[in-house]
Backbone bond lengths (Angstrom), bond angles and torsions (degrees), N, CA, C in turn:
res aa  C-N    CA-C-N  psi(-1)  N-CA   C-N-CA  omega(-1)  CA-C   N-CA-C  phi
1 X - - - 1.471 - - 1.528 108.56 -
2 X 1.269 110.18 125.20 1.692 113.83 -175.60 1.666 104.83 -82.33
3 X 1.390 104.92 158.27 1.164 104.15 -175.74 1.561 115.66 -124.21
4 X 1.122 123.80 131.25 1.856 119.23 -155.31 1.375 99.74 -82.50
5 X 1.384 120.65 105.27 1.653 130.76 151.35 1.580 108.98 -17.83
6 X 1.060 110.27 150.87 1.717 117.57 179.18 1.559 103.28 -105.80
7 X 1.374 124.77 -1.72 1.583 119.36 165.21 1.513 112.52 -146.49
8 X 1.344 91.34 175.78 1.850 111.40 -161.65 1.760 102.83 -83.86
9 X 1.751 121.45 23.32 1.358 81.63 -162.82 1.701 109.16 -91.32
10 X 1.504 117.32 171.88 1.526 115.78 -154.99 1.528 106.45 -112.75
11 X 0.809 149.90 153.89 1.916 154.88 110.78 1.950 113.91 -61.40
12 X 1.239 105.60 96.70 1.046 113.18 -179.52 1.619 132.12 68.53
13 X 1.307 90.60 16.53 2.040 104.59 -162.51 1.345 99.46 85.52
14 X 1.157 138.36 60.38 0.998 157.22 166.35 1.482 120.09 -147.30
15 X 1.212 117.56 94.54 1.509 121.09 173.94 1.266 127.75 -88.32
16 X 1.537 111.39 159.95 1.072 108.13 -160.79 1.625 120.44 -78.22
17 X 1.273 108.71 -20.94 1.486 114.79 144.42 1.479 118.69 -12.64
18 X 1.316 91.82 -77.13 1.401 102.21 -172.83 1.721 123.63 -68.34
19 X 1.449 100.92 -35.16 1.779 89.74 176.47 1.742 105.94 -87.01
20 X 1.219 98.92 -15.53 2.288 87.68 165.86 1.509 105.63 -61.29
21 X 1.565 104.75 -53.25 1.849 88.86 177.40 1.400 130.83 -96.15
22 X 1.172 96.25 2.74 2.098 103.69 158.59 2.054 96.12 -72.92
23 X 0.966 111.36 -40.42 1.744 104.58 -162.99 1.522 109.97 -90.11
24 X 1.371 105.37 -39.36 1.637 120.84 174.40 1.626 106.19 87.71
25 X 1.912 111.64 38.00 0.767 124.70 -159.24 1.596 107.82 -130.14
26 X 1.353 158.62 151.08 1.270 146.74 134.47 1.380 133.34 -36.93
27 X 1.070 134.71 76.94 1.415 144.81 -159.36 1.488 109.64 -81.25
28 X 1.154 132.06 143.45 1.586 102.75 162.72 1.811 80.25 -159.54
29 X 1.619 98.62 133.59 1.603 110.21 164.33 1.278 108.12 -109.19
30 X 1.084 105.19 128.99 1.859 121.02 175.09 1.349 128.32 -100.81
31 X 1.136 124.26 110.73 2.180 110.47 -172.85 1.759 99.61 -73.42
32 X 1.223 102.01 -179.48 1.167 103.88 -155.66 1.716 76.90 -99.56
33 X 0.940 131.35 -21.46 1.536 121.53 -168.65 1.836 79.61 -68.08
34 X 1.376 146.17 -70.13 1.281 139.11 -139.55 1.439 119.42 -96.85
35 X 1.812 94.69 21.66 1.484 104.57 -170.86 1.684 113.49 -79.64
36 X 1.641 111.75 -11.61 1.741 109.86 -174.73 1.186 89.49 -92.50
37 X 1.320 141.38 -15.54 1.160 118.87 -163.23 2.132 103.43 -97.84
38 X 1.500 108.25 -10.24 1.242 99.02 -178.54 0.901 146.88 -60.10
39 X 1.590 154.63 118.40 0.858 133.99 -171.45 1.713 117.67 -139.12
40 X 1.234 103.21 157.74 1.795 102.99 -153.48 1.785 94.82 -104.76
41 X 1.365 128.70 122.12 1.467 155.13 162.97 1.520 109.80 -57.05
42 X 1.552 118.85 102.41 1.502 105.38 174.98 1.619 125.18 -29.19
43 X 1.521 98.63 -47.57 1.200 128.29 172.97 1.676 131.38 -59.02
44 X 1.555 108.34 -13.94 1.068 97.04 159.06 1.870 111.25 -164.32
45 X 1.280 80.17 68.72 1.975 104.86 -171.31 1.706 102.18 -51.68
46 X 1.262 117.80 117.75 1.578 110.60 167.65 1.104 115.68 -50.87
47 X 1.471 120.26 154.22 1.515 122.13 168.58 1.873 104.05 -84.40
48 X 1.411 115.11 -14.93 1.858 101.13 -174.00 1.792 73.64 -173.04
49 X 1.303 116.31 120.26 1.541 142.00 109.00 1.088 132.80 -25.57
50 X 1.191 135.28 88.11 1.303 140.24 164.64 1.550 135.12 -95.91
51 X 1.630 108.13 126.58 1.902 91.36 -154.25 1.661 85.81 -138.49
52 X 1.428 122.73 101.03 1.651 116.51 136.70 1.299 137.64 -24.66
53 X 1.263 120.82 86.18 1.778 124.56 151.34 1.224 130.89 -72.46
54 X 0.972 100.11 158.02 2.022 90.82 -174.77 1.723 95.17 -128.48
55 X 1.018 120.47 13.70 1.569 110.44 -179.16 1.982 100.05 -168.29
56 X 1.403 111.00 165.01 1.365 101.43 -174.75 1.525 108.34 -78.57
57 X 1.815 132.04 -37.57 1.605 123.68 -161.76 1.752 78.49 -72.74
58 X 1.302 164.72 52.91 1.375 161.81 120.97 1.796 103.00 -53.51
59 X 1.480 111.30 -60.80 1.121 118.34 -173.06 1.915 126.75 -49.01
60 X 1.147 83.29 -29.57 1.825 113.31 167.24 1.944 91.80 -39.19
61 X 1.534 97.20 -89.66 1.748 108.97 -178.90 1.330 126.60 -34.91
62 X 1.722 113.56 -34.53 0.954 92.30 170.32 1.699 126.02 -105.16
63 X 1.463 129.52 13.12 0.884 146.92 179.27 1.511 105.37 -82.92
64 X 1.478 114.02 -38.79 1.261 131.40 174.98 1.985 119.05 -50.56
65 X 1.473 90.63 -24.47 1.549 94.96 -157.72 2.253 98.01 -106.15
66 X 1.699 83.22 112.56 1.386 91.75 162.92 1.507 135.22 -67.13
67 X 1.140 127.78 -6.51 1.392 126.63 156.13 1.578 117.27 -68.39
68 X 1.383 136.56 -13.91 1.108 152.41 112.41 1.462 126.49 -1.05
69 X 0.941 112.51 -70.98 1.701 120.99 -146.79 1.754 104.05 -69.50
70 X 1.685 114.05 -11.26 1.381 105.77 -162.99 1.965 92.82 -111.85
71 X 0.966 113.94 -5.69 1.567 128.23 171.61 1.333 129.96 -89.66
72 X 1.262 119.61 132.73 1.201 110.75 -164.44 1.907 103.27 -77.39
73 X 0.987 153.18 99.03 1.482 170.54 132.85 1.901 114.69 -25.87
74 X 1.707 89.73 119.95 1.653 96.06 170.05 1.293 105.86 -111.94
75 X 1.349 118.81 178.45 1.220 123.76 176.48 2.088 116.07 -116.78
76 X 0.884 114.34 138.64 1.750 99.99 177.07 1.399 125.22 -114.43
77 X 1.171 122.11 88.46 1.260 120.51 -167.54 1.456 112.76 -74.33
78 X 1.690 115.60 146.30 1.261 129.85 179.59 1.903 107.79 -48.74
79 X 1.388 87.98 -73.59 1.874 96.72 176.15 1.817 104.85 -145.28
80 X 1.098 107.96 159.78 1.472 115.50 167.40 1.261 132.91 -43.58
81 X 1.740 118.37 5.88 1.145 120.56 -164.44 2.071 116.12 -132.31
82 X 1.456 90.30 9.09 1.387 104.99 -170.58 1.571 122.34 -76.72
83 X 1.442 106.88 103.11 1.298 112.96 -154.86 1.854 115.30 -40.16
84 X 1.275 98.51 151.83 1.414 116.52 -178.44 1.635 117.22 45.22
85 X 1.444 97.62 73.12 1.801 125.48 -157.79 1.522 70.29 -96.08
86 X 1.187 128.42 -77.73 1.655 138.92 -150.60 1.944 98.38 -25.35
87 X 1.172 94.09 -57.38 1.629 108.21 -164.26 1.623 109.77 -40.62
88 X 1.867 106.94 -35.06 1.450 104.69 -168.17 1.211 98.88 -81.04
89 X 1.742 140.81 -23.14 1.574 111.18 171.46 1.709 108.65 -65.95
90 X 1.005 132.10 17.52 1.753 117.46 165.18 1.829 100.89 -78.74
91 X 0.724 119.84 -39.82 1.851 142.97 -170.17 1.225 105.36 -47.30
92 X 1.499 120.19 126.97 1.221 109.10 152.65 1.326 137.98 -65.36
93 X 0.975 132.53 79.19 1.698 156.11 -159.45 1.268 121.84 -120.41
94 X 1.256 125.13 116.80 1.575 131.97 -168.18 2.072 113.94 -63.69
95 X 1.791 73.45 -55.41 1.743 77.62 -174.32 2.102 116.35 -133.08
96 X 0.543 98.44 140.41 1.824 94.23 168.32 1.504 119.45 -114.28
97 X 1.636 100.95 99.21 1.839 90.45 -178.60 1.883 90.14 -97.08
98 X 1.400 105.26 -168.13 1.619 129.77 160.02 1.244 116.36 -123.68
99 X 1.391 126.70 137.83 1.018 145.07 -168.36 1.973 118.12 -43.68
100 X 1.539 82.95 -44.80 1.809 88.29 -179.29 1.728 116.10 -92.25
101 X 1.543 107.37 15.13 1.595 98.46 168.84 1.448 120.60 -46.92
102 X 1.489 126.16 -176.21 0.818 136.19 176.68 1.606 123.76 -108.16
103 X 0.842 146.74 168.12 1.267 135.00 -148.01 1.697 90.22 -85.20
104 X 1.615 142.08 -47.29 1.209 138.12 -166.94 1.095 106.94 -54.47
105 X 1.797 98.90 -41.02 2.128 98.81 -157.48 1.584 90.66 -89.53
106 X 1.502 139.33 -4.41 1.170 107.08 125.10 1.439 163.18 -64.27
107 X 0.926 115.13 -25.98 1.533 135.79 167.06 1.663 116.79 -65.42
108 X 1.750 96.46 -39.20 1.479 96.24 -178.28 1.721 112.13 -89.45
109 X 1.435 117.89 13.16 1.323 123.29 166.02 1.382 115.13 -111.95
110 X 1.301 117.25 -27.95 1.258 134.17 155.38 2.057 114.83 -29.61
111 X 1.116 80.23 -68.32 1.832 107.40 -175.53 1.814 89.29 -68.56
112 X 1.024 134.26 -54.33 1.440 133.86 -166.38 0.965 114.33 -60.58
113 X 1.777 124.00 -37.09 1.296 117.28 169.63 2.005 110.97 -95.57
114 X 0.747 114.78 -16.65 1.890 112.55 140.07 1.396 116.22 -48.84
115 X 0.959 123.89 -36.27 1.767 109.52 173.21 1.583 105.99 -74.51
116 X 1.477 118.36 -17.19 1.250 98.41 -154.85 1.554 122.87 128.66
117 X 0.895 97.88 -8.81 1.764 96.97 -164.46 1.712 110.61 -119.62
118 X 1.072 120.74 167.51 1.550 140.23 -165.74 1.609 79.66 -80.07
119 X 1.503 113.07 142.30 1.300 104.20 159.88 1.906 118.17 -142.41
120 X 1.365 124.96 117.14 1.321 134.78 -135.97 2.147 89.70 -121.77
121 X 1.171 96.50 103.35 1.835 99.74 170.25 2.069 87.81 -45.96
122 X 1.511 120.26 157.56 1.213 111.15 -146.13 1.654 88.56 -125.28
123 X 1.662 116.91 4.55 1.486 129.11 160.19 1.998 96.91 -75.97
124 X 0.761 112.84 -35.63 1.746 123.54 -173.55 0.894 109.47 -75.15
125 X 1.407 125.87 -30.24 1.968 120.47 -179.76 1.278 94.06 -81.37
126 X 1.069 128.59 -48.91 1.478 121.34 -178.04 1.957 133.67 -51.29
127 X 1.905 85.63 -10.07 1.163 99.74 -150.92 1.474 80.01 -99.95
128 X 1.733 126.09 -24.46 1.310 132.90 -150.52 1.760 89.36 -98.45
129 X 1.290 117.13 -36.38 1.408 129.98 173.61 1.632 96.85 -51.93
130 X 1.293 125.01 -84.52 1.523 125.11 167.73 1.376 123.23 -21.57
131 X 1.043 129.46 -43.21 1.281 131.47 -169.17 1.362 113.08 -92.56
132 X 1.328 114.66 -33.67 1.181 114.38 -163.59 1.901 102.41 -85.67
133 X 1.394 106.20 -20.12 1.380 90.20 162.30 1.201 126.54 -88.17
134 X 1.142 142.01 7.21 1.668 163.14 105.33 1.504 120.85 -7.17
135 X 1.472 120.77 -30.23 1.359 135.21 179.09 1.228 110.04 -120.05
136 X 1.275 115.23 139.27 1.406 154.97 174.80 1.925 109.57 -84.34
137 X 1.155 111.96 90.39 1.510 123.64 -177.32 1.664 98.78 -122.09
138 X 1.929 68.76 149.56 1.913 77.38 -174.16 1.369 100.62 -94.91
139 X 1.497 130.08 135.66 1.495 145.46 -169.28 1.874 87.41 -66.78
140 X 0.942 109.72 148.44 1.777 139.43 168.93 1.568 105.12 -99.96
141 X 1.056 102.50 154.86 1.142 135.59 166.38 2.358 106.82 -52.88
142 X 1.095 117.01 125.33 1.025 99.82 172.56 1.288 111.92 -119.26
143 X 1.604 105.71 153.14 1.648 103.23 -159.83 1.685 110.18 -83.54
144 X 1.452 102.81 119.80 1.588 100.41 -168.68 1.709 114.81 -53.34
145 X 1.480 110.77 160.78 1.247 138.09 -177.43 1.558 108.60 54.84
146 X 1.421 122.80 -2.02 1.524 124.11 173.02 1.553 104.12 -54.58
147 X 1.029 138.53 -25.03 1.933 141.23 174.23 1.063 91.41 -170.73
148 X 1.789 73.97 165.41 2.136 94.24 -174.55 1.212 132.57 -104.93
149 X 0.879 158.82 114.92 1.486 148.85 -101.78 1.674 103.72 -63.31
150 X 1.526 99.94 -35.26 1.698 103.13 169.15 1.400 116.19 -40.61
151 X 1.326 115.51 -44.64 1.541 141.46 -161.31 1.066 89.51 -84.31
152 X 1.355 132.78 -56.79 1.578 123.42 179.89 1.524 109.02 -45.02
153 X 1.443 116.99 -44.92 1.631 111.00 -166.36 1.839 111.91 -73.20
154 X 1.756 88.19 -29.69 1.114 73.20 -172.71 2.072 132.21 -80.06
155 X 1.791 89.31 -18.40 1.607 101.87 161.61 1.873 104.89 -50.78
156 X 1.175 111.83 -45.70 1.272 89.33 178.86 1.184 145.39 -105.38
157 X 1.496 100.15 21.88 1.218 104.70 146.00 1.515 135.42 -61.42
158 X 2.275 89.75 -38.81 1.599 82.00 -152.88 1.490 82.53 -80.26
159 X 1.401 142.01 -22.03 1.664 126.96 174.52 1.349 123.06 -31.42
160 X 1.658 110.41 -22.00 1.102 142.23 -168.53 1.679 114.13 -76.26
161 X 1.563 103.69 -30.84 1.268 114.39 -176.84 1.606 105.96 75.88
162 X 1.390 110.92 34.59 1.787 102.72 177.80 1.713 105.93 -101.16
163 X 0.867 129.90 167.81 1.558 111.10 176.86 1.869 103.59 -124.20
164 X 1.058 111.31 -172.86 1.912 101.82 -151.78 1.363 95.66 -76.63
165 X 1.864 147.11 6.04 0.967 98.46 162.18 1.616 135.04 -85.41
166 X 1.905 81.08 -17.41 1.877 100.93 174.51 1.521 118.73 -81.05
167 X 1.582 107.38 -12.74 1.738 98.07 167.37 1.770 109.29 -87.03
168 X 1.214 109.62 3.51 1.821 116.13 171.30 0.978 118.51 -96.07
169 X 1.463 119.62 -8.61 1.623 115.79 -165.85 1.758 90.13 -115.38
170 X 1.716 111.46 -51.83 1.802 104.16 160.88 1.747 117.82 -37.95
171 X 0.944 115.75 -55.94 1.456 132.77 -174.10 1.215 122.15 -66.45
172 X 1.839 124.32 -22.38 1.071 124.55 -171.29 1.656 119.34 68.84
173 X 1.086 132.82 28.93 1.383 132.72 -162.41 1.658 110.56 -150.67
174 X 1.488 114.88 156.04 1.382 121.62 -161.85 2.072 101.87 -72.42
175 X 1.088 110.93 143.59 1.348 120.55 158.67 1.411 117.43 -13.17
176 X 1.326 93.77 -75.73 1.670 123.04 169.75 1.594 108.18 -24.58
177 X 1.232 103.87 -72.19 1.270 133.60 -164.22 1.624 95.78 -55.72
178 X 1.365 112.60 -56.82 1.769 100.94 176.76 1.064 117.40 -50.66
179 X 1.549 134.10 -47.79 1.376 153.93 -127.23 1.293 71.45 -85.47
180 X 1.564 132.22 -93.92 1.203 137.99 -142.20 2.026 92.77 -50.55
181 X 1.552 119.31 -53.68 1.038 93.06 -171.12 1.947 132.00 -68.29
182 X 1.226 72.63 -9.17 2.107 72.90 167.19 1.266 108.97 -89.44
183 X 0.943 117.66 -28.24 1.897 111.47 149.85 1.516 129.04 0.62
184 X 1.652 64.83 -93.93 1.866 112.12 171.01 1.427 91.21 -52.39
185 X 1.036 124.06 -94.08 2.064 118.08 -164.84 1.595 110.41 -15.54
186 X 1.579 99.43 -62.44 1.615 103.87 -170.78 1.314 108.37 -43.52
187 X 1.549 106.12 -51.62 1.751 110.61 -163.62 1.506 108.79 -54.31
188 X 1.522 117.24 -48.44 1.332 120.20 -137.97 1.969 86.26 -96.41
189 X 1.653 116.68 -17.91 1.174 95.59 170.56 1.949 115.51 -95.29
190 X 1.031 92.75 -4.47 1.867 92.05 -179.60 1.563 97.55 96.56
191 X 0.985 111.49 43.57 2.025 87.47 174.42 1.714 99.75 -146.25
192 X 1.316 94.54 159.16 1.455 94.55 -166.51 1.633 114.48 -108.25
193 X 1.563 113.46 32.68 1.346 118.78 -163.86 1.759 110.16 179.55
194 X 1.321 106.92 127.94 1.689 104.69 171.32 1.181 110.94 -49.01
195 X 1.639 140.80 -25.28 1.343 123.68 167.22 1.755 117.49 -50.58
196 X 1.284 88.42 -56.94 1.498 101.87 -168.22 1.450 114.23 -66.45
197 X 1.012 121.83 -14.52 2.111 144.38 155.88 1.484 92.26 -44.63
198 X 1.064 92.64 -79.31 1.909 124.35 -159.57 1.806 97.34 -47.80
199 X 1.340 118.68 -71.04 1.083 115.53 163.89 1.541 135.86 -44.26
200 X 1.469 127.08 -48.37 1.119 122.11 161.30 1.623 118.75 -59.64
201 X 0.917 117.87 -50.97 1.713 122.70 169.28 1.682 113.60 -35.87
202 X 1.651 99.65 -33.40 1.913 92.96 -161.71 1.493 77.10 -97.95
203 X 1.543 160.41 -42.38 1.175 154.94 169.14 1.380 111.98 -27.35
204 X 1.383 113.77 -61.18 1.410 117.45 -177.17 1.311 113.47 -73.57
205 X 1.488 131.10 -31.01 1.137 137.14 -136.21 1.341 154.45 47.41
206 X 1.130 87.45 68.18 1.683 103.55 -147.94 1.743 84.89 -112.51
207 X 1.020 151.64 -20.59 1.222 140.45 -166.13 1.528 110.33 -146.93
């Protein structure tokens, strides 16, 4: 049962009105100007927080704020190009939309991070794919028997942003043979998407 926000504020001309009862969810977007004053009602706890930044030291304020920490929290980026984007996948952060989505590929990230899951606008992984081969990270420790070295190659491929016919032809191995092993990766890491691979991998440092 959705629960009706007590104000008009919007994501893109899109209010939150409207994506609580497009999702059937409690929505609530917060500006960062009205973020000290927020505060969350036993009685009517959002299901996802949503807060527009326009720059990365933004993330500071809202990390800062303990009415926060028990909610699941998105982030709203201006556009795809706002310097030092990379930094916010370290963050504990539910979802990352952009400002000029469309009302579906909101709703359908909306619901994605309601199941549970990391949720990355899918112009932004690409952008996190780019960048991240741009940076120089020190490899971690990886936790033994979590995948098999196959599994190792093949996480990094897809970190790589190749999709199974170019991690079969790098790899030397049948289609098939990838498919099932990105399977296996997803399962054995918990995520329900090569974004969310890709992202947990550069979090931990595993790739």
């Amino acid at each position: 049962m959705s629960m009706t926000p007590t104000s008009n504020r919007t994501l893109n001309f899109i209010d939150e009105f409207t994506l609580s009862e497009k999702t059937n969810l409690n929505i609530s977007i917060i500006s960062l100007r009205d973020l000290d004053d927020f505060k969350i009602e036993p009685s009517n706890t959002p299901d996802l927080v949503m807060i527009p930044i326009y720059q990365y030291n933004d993330i500071t304020q809202i990390l800062e704020q303990e009415e926060l920490k028990n909610v699941k929290t998105a982030i709203i980026l201006p556009n795809l190009h706002m310097k030092d984007t990379i930094r916010l996948y370290e963050l504990d952060i539910d979802g990352y939309f952009v400002k000029n989505m469309s009302l579906n590929e909101i709703i359908s990230g909306i619901r994605f991070v309601h199941e549970g899951y990391i949720y990355v606008y899918p112009e932004l992984a690409k952008d996190l794919y780019e960048e991240f081969l741009n940076l120089s990270y020190t490899l971690q420790s990886r936790p033994e028997g979590l995948l098999t070295k196959r599994e190792w190659d093949v996480l990094l491929e897809i970190s790589r942003g190749n999709n199974n016919e170019m991690i079969a032809r790098n790899l030397e191995i049948s289609d098939k043979t990838v498919k099932n092993h990105v399977t296996t990766v997803l399962r054995k890491l918990h995520v329900n998407d090569r974004t969310n691979a890709m992202l947990l991998a550069y979090r931990k440092g595993w790739i």
